[in-house]
C-alpha positions as CSV (number, residue, x, y, z in Angstrom):
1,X,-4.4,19.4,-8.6
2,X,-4.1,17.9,-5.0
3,X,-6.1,14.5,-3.8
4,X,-8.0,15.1,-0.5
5,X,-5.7,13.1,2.5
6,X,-7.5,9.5,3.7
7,X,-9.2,9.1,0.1
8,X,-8.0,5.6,-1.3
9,X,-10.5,5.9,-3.8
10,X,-8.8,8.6,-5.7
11,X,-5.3,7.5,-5.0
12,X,-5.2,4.4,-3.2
13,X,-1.4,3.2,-3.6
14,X,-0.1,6.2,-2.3
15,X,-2.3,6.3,0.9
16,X,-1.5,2.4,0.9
17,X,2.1,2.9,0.8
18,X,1.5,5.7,3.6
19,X,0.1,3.3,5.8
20,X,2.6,0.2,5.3
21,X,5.2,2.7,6.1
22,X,3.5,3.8,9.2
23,X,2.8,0.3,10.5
24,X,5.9,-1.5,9.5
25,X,8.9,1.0,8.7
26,X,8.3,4.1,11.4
27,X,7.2,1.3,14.3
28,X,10.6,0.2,13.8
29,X,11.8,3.2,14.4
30,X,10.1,4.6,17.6
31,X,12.7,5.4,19.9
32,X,15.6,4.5,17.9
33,X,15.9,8.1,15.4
34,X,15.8,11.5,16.6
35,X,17.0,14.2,13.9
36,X,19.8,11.7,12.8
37,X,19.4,11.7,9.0
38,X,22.0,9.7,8.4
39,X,20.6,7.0,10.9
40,X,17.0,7.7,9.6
41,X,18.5,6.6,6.0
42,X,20.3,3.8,7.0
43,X,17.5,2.1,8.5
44,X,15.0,3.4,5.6
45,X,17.5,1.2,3.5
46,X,17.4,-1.6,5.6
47,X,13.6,-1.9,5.9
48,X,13.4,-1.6,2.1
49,X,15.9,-4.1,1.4
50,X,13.6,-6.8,3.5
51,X,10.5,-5.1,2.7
52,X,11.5,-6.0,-1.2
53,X,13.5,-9.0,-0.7
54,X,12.8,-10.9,2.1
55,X,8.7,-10.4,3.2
56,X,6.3,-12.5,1.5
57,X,3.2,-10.0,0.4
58,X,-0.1,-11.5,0.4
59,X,-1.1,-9.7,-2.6
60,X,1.9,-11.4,-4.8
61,X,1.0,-15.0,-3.9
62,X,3.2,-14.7,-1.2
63,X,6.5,-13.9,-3.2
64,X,8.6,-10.9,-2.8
65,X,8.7,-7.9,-5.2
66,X,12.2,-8.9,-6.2
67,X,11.3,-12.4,-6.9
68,X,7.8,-11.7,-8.9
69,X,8.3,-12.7,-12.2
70,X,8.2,-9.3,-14.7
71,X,5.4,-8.9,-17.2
């Protein structure tokens, strides 16, 4: 069964992860990859390393994923 694009209702963390990593991870990237894929993964780890270390998310309280405490 496939979920019809641009419907949070039905899947909304996936589309929401599609749009963080539009807006934050491939803005970093415009200009800077072209058909490098070892390039492309080196900054992919970078901007998931701050992404789930370092940036305060509004929808933690303002903590980091790493630093949430675990249910």
């Amino acid at each position: 069964m496939y979920i019809r694009p641009a419907t949070p209702r039905l899947n909304g963390k996936v589309e929401r992860s599609h749009r963080i990593d539009a807006e934050e991870f491939y803005r970093l990237l415009d200009g800077v990859v072209e058909d490098d894929t070892g390039l492309f993964n080196e900054k992919l780890k970078e901007w998931e390393d701050y992404y789930n270390y370092h940036q305060p998310h509004g929808g933690l309280g303002g903590q980091t994923p790493y630093k949430r405490p675990k249910p």
